[in-house]
SESE-729089 format. One record per atom (N, C-alpha, C): residue in one letter; x, y, z; atom name. Coordinates in steps of 0.05 Angstrom, whole numbers, plus 5000, padded with zeros to 4 digits. Example, Ala and Ser with C-alpha at 12.3 -4.5 7.8 and 13.67 -1.06 7.14 Angstrom:
BEGIN
- residu, x, y, z, atome
- a, 5264, 4886, 5156, N
- a, 5246, 4910, 5156, CA
- a, 5264, 4934, 5156, C
- s, 5257, 4955, 5142, N
- s, 5273, 4979, 5143, CA
- s, 5258, 5001, 5157, C
***
This chain:
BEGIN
- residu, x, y, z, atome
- x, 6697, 7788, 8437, N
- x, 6686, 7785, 8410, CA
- x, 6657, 7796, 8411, C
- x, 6649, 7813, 8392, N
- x, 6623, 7832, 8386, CA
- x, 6603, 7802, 8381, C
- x, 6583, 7808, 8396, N
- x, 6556, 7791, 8381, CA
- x, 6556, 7799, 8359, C
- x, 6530, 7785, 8337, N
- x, 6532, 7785, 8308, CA
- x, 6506, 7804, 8315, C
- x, 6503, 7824, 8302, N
- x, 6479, 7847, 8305, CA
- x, 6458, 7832, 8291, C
- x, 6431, 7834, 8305, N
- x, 6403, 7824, 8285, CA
- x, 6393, 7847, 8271, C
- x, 6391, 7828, 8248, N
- x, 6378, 7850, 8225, CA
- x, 6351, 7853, 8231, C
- x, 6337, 7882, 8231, N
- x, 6317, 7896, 8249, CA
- x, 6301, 7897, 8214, C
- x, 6274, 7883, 8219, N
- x, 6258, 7892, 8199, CA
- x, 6237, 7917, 8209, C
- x, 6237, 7932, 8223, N
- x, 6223, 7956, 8235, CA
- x, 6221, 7962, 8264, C
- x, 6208, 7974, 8270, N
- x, 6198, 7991, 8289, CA
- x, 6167, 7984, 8297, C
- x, 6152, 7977, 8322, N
- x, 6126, 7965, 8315, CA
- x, 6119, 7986, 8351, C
- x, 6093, 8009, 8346, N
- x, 6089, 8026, 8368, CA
- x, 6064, 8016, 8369, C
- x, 6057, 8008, 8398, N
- x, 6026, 7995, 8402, CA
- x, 6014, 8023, 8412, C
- x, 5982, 8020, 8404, N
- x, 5969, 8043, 8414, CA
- x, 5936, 8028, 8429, C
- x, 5924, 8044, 8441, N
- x, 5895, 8026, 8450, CA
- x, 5872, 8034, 8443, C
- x, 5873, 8052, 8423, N
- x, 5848, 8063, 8409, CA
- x, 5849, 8069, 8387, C
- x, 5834, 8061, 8361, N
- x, 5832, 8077, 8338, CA
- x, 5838, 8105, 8331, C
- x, 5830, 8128, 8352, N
- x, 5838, 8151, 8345, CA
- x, 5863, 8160, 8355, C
- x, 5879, 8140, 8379, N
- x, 5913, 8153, 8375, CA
- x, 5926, 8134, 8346, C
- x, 5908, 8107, 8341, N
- x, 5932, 8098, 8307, CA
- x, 5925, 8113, 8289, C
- x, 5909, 8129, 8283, N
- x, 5912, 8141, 8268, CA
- x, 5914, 8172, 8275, C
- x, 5925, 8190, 8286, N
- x, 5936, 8209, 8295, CA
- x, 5967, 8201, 8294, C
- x, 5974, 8175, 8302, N
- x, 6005, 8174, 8304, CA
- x, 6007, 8154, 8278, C
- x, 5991, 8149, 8260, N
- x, 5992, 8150, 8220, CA
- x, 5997, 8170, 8213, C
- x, 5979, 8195, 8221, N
- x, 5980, 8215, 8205, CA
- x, 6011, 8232, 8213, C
- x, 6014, 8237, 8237, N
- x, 6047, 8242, 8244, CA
- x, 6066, 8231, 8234, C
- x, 6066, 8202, 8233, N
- x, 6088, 8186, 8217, CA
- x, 6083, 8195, 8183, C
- x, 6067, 8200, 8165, N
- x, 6072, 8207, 8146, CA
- x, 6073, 8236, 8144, C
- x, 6067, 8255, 8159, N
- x, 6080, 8290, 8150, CA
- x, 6100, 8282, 8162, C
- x, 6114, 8267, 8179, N
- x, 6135, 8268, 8179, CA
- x, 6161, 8259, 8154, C
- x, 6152, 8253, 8143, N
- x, 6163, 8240, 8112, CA
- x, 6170, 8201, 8117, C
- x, 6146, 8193, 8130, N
- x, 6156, 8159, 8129, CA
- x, 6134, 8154, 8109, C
- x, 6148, 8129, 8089, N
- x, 6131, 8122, 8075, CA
- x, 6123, 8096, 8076, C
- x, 6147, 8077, 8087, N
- x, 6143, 8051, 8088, CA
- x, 6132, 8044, 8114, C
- x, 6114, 8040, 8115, N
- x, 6090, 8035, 8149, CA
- x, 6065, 8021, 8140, C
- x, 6064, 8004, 8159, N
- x, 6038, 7988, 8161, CA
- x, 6019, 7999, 8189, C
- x, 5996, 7995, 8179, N
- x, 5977, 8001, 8220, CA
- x, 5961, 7972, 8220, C
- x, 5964, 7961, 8239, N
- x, 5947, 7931, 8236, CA
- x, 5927, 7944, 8263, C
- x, 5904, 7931, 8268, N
- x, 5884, 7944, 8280, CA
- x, 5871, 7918, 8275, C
- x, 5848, 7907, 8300, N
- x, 5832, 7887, 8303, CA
- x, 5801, 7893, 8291, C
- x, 5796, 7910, 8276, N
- x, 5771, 7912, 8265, CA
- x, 5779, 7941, 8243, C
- x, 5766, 7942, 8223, N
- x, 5773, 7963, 8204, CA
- x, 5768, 7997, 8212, C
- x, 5784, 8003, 8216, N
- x, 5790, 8033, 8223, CA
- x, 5783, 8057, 8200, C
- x, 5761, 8081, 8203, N
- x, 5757, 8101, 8192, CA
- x, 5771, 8107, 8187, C
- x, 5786, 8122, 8164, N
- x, 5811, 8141, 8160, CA
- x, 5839, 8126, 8159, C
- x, 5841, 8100, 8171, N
- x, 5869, 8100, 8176, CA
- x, 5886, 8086, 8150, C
- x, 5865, 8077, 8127, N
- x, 5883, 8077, 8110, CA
- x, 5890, 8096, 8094, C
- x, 5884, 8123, 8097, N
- x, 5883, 8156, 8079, CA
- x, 5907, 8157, 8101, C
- x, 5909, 8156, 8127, N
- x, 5928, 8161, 8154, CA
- x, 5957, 8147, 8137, C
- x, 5951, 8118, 8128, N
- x, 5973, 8100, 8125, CA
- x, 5992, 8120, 8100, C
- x, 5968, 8121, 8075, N
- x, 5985, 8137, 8055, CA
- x, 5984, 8108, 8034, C
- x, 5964, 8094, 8029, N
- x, 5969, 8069, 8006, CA
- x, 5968, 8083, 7981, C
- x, 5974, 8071, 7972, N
- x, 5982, 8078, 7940, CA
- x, 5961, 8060, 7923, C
- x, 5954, 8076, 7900, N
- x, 5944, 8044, 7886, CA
- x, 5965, 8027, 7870, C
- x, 5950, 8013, 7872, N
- x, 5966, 7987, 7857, CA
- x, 5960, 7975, 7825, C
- x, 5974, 7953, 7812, N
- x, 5969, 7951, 7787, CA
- x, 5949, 7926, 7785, C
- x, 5938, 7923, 7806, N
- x, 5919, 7899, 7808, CA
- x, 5889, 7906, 7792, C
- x, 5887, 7930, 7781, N
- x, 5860, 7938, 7761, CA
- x, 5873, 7928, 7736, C
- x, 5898, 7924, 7734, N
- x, 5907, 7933, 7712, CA
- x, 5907, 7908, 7700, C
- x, 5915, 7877, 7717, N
- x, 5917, 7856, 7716, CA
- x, 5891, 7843, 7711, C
- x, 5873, 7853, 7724, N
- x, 5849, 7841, 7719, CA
- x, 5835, 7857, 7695, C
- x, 5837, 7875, 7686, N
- x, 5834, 7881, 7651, CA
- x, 5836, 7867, 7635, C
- x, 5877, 7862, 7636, N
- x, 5890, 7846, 7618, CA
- x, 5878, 7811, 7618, C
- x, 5871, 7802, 7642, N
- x, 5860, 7780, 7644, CA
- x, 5839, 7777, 7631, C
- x, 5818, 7797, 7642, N
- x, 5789, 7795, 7622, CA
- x, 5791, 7793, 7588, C
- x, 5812, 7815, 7575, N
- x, 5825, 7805, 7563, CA
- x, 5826, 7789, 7542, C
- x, 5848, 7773, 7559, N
- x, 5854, 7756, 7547, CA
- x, 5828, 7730, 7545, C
- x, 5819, 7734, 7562, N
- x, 5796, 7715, 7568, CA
- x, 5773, 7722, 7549, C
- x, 5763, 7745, 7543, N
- x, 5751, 7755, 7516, CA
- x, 5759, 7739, 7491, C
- x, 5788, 7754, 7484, N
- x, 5795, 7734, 7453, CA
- x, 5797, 7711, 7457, C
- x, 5800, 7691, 7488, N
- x, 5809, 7660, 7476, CA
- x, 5773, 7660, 7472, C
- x, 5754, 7662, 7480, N
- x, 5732, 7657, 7486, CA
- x, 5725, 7663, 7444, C
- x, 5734, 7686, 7439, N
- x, 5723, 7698, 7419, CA
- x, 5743, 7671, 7392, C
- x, 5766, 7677, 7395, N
- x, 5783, 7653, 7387, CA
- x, 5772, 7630, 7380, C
- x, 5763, 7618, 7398, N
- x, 5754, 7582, 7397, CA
- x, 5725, 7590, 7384, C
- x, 5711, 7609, 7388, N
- x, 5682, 7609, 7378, CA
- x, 5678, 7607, 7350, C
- x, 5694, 7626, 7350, N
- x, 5697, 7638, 7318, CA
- x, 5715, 7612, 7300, C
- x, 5731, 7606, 7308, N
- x, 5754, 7576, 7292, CA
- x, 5738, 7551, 7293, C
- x, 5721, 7551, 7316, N
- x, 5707, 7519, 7313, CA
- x, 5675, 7526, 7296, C
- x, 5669, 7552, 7298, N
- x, 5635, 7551, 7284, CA
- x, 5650, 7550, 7256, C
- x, 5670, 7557, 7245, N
- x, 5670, 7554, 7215, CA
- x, 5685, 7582, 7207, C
- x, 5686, 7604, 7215, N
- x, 5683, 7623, 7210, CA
- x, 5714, 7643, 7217, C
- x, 5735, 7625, 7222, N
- x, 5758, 7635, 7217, CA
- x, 5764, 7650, 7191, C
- x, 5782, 7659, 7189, N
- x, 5793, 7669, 7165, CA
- x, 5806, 7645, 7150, C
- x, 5804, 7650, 7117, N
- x, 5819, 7630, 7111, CA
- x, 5848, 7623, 7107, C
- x, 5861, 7645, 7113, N
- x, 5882, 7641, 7111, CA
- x, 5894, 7628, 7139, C
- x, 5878, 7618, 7161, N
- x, 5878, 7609, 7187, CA
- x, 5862, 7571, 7178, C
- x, 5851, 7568, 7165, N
- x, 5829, 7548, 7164, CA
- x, 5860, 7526, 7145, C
- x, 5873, 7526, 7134, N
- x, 5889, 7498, 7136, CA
- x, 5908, 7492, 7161, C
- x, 5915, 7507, 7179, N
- x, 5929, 7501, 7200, CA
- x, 5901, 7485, 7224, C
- x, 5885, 7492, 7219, N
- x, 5856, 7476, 7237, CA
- x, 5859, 7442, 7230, C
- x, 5857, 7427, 7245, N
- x, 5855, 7395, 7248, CA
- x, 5822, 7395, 7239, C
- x, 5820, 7386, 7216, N
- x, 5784, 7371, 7216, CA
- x, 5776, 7366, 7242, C
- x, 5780, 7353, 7257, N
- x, 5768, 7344, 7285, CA
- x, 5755, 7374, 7300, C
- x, 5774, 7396, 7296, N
- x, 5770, 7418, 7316, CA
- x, 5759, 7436, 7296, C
- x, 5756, 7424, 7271, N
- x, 5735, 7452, 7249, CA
- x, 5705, 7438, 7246, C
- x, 5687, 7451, 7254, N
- x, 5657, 7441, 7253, CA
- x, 5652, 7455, 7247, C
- x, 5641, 7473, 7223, N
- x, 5626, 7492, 7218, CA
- x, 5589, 7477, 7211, C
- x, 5573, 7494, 7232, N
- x, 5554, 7488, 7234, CA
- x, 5540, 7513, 7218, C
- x, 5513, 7506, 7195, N
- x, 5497, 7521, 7183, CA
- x, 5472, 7526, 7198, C
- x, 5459, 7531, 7221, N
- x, 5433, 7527, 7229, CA
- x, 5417, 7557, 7223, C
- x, 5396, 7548, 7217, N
- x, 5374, 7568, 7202, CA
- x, 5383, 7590, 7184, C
- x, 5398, 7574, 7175, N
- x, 5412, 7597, 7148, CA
- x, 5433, 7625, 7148, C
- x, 5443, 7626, 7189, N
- x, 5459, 7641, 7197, CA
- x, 5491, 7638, 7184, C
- x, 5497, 7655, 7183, N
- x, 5526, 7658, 7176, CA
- x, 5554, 7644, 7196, C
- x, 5564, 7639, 7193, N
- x, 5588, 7622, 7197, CA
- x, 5604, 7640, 7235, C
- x, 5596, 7657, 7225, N
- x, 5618, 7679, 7241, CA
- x, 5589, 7702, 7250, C
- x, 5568, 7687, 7270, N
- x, 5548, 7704, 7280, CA
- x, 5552, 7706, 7304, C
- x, 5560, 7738, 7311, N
- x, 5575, 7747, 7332, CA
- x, 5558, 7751, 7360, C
- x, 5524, 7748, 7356, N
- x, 5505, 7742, 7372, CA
- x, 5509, 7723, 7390, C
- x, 5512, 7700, 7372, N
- x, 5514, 7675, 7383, CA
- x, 5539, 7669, 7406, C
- x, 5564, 7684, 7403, N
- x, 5586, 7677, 7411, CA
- x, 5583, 7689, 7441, C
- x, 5564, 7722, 7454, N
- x, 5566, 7735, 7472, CA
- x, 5567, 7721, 7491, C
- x, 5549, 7696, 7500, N
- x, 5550, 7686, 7525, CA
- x, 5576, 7682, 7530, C
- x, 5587, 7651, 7523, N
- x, 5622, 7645, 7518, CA
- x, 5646, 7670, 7529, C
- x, 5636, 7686, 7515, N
- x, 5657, 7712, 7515, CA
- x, 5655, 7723, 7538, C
- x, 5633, 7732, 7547, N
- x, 5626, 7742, 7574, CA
- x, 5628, 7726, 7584, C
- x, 5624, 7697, 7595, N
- x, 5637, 7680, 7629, CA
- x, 5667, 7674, 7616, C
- x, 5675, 7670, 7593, N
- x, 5706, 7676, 7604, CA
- x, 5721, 7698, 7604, C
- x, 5708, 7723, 7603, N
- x, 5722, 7749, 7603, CA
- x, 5714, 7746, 7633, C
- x, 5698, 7747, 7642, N
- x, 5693, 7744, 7672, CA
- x, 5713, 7733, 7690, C
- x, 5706, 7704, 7678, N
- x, 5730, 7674, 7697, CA
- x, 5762, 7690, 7692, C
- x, 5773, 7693, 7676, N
- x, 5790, 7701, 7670, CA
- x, 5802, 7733, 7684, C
- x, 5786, 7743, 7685, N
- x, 5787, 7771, 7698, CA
- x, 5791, 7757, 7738, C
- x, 5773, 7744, 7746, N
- x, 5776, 7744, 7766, CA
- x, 5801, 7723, 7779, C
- x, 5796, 7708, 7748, N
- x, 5823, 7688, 7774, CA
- x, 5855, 7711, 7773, C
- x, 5856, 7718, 7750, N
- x, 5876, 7740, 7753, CA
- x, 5875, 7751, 7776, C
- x, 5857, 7772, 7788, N
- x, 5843, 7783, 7799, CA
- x, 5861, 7773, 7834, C
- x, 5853, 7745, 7849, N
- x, 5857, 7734, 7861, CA
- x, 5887, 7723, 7862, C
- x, 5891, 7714, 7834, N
- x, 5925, 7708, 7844, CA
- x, 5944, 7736, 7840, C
- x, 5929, 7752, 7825, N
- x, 5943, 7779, 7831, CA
- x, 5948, 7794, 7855, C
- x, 5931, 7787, 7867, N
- x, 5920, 7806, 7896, CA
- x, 5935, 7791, 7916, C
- x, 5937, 7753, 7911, N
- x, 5958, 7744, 7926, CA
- x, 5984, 7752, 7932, C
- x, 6002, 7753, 7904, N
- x, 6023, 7762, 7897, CA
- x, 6031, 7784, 7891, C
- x, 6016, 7805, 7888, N
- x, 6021, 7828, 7899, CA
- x, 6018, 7835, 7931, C
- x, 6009, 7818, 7947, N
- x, 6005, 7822, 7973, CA
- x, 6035, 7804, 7989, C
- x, 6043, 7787, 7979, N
- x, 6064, 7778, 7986, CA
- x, 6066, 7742, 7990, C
- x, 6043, 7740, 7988, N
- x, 6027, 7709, 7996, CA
- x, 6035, 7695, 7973, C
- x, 6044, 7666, 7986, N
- x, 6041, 7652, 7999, CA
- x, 6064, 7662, 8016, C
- x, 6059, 7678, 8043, N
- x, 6081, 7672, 8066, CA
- x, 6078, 7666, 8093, C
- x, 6084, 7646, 8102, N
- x, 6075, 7619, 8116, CA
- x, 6089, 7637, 8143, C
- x, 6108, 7653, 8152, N
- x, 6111, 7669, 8170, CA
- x, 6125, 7706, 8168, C
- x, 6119, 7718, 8186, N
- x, 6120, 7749, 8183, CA
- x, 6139, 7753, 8206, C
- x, 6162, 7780, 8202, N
- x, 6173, 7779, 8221, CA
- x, 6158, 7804, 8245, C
- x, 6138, 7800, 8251, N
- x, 6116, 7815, 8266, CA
- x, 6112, 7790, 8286, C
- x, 6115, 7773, 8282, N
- x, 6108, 7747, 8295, CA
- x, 6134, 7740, 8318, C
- x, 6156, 7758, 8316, N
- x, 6170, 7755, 8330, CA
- x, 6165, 7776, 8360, C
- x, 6149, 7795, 8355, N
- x, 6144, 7813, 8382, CA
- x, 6123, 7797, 8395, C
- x, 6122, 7790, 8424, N
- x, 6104, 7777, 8434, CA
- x, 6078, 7795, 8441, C
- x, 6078, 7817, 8444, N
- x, 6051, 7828, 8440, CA
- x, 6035, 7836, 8414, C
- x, 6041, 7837, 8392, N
- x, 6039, 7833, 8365, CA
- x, 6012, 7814, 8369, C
- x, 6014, 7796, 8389, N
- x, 5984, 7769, 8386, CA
- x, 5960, 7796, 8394, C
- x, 5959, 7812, 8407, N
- x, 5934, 7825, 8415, CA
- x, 5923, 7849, 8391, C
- x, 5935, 7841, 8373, N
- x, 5926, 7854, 8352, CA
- x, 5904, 7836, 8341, C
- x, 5893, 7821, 8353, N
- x, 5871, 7812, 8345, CA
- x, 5840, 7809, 8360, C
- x, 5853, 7826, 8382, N
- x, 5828, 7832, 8399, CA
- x, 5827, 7861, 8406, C
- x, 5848, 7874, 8414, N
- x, 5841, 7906, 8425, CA
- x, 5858, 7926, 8411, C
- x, 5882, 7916, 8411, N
- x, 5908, 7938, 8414, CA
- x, 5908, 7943, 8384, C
- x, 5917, 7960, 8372, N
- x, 5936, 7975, 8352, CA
- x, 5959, 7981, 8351, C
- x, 5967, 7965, 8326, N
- x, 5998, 7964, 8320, CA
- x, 6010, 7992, 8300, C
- x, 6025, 8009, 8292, N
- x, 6029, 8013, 8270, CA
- x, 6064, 8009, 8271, C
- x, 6073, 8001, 8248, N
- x, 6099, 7987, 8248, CA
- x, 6113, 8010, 8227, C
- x, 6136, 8016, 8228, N
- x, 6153, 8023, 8211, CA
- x, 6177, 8011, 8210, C
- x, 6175, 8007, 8166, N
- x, 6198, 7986, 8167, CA
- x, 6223, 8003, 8160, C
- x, 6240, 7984, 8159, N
- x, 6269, 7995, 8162, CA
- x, 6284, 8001, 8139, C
- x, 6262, 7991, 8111, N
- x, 6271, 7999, 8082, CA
- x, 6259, 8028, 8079, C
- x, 6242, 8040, 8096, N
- x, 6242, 8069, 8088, CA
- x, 6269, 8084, 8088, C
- x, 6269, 8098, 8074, N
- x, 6287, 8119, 8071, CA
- x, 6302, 8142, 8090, C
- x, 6277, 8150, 8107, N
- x, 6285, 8164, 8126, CA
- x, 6278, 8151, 8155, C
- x, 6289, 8119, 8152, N
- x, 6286, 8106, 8182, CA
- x, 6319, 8101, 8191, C
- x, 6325, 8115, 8213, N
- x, 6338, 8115, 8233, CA
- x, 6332, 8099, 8260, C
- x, 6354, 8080, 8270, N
- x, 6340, 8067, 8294, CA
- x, 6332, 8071, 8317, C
- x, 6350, 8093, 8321, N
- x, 6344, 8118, 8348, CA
- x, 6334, 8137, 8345, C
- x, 6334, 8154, 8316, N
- x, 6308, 8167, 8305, CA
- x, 6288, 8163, 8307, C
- x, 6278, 8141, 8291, N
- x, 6251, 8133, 8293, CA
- x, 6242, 8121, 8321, C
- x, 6256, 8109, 8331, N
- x, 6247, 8111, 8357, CA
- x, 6236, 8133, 8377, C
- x, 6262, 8144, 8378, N
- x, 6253, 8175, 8390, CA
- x, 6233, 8190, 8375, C
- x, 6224, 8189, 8354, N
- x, 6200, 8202, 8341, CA
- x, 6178, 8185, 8350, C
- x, 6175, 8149, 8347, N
- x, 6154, 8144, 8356, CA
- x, 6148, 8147, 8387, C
- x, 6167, 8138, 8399, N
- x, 6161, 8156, 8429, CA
- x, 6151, 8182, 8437, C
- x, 6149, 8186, 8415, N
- x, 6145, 8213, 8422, CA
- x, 6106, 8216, 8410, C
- x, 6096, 8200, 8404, N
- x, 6076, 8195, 8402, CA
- x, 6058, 8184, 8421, C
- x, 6061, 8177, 8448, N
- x, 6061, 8166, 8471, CA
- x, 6035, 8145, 8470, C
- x, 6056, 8121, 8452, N
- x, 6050, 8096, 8447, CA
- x, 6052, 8083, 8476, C
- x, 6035, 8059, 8471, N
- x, 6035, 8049, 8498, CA
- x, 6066, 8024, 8502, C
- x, 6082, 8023, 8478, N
- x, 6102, 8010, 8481, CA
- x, 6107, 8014, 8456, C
- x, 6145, 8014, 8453, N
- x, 6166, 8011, 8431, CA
- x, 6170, 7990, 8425, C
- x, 6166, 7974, 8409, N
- x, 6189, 7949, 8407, CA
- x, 6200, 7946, 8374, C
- x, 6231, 7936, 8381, N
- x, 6241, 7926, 8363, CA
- x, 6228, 7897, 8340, C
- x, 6227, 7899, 8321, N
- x, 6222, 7885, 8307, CA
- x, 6250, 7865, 8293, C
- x, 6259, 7848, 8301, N
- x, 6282, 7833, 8292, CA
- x, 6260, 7818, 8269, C
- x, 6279, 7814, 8240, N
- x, 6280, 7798, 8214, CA
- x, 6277, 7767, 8217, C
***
């Protein structure tokens, strides 16, 4: 009876210097891989231009946040000074309509409102910002299957990892192997799921 085969989340080639991970980045992508990570113990020149990142929609999120954080800010200022529209002013509870008159300003004085608007276009922009960046990053994930190679731990003091995963397109398991070998990494290893 066949063992049950482990499902392989990549390919993970250790290197011992910054300038072979990113020489064997830049080879893994003319070669047409797209899905690859390089983990490295301190931030590396070039090797995220090497990796090939893409941008992401996380500007885009924190716009929409600021946003939205603008009109509630602009919203509540404008409905509680008095100065809603009226066709908005019978759905208001007395309790939450105060229209204040001070020094003879107008109801809806858009001076007065800037502070408000700006720290919650701010607050709003950044918490987006942060749980965006979480969840587009993949977090909260409490383990990685990188954690299964036992040299994988010295990626936090010397060595250089760069990993290719197995949802690229053009990953083969003896391909890509034989291609990263061929980069004369200081070790191959399988990455099991």
């Amino acid at each position: 009876m066949d063992a049950p085969k482990t499902k392989i989340y990549g390919l993970l080639a250790e290197f011992a210097t910054p300038t072979e991970i990113v020489d064997a980045a830049n080879h893994a992508r003319e070669a047409g891989y797209t899905a690859m990570e390089a983990y490295s113990p301190f931030p590396v020149m070039d090797l995220h231009e090497a990796v090939g990142f893409k941008r992401t929609m996380l500007p885009t999120l924190a716009f929409f946040g600021g946003l939205t954080g603008f009109l509630t800010a602009f919203t509540l200022t404008t409905v509680t000074s008095g100065g809603a529209p009226s066709f908005v002013t019978p759905f208001i509870p007395d309790w939450f309509y105060y229209p204040l008159n001070i020094g003879g300003r107008p109801l809806n004085s858009w001076p007065a409102f800037i502070p408000p608007e700006f720290e919650l276009t701010v607050l709003f922009a950044s918490i987006t910002s942060v749980f965006g960046m979480l969840l587009l990053n993949g977090y909260p994930r409490i383990y990685h299957p990188l954690f299964n190679v036992p040299r994988f731990s010295l990626v936090t003091s010397d060595r250089f990892f760069l990993c290719i995963e197995a949802k690229d397109s053009k990953f083969d398991l003896q391909g890509t192997k034989q291609f990263l070998e061929g980069l004369q990494p200081y070790e191959v290893s399988e990455v099991p799921e």
